[in-house]
C-alpha positions as CSV (number, residue, x, y, z in Angstrom):
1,X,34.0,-30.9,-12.5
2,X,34.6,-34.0,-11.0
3,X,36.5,-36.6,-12.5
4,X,34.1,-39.3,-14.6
5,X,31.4,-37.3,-14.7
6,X,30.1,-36.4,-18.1
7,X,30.8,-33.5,-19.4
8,X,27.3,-30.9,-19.4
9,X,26.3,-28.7,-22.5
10,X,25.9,-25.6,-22.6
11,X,22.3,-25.8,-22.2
12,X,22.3,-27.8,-19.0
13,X,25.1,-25.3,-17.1
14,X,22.7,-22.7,-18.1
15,X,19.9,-24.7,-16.7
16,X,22.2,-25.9,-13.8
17,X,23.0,-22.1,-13.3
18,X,19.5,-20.9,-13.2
19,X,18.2,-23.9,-10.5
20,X,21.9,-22.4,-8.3
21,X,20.1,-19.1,-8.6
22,X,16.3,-19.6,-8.1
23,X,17.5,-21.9,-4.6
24,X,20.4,-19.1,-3.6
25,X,16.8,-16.8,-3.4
26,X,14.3,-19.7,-2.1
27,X,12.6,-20.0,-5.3
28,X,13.1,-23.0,-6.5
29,X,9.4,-24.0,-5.9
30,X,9.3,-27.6,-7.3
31,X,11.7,-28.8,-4.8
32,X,10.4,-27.5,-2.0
33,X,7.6,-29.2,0.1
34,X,4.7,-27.1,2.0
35,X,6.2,-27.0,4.9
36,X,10.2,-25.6,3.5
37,X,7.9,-22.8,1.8
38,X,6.4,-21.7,5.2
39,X,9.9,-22.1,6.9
40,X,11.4,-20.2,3.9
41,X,8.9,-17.5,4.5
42,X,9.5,-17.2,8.2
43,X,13.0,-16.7,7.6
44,X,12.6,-13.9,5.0
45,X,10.1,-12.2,7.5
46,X,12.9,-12.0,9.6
47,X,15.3,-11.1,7.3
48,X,12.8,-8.1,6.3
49,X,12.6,-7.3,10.3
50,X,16.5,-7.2,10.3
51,X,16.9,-4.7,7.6
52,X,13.9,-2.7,8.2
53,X,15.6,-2.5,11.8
54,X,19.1,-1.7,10.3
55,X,17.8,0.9,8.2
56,X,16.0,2.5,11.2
57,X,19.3,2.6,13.0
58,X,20.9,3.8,10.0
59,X,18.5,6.6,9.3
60,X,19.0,7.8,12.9
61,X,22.8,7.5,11.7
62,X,22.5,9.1,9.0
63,X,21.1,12.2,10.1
64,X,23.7,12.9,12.6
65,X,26.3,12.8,9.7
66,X,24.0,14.3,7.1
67,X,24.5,11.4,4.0
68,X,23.7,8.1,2.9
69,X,20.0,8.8,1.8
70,X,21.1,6.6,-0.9
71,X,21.8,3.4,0.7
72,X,18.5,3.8,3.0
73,X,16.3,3.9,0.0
74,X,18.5,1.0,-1.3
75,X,17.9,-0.9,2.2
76,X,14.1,-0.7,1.5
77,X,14.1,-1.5,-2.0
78,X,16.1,-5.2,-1.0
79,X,13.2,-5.0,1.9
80,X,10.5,-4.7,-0.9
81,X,12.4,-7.7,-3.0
82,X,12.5,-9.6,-0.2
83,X,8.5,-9.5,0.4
84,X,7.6,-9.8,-3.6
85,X,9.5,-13.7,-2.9
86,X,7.5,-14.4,0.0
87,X,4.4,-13.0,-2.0
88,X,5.8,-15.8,-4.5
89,X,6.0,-18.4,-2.4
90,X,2.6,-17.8,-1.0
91,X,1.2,-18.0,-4.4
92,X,2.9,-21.5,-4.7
93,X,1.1,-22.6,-1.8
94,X,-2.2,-21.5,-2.7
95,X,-2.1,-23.6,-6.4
96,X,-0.7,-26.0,-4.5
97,X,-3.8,-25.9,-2.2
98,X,-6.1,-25.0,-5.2
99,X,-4.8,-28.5,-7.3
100,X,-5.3,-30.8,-4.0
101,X,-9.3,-29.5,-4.2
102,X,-9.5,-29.7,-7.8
103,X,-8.0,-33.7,-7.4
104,X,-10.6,-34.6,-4.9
């Protein structure tokens, strides 16, 4: 903490925390315009290509040593994670969408 600033209760470093956590996964949806969702998207996308990638390379890996099953299925579970936030984010998009109709 820096010096002079007040000091936070618990409830706001708990609230502080959960914002850190919700951005470190681009989720923090009220801070984030229309067009920082569809770049946050892209980039997951990506991500998702990268792993799903990886875990093809790994696979081809892995049967030449004969292990890691394990960590394969764990690649395409983070893979599955990783689409669930962009399914998120879309949603975000579409109430956005849906409130601008219902204003007009």
């Amino acid at each position: 903490m820096a010096f002079g600033q007040p000091k936070l209760t618990k409830e706001e470093k708990a609230t502080e925390k959960q914002r850190e956590l919700m951005e470190k996964y681009g989720l923090d949806l009220d801070s984030y315009s229309d067009d920082e969702l569809r770049l946050r998207n892209g980039s997951a996308v990506r991500a998702i290509a990268s792993t799903l990638a990886g875990s093809g390379m790994f696979a081809a890996g892995s049967l030449l040593s004969g292990n890691s099953a394990d960590a394969f299925k764990l690649n395409l579970a983070k893979a599955q994670i990783e689409q669930n936030w962009i399914l998120i984010r879309q949603n975000e998009e579409i109430i956005r969408l849906l409130q601008a109709m219902a204003a007009k």
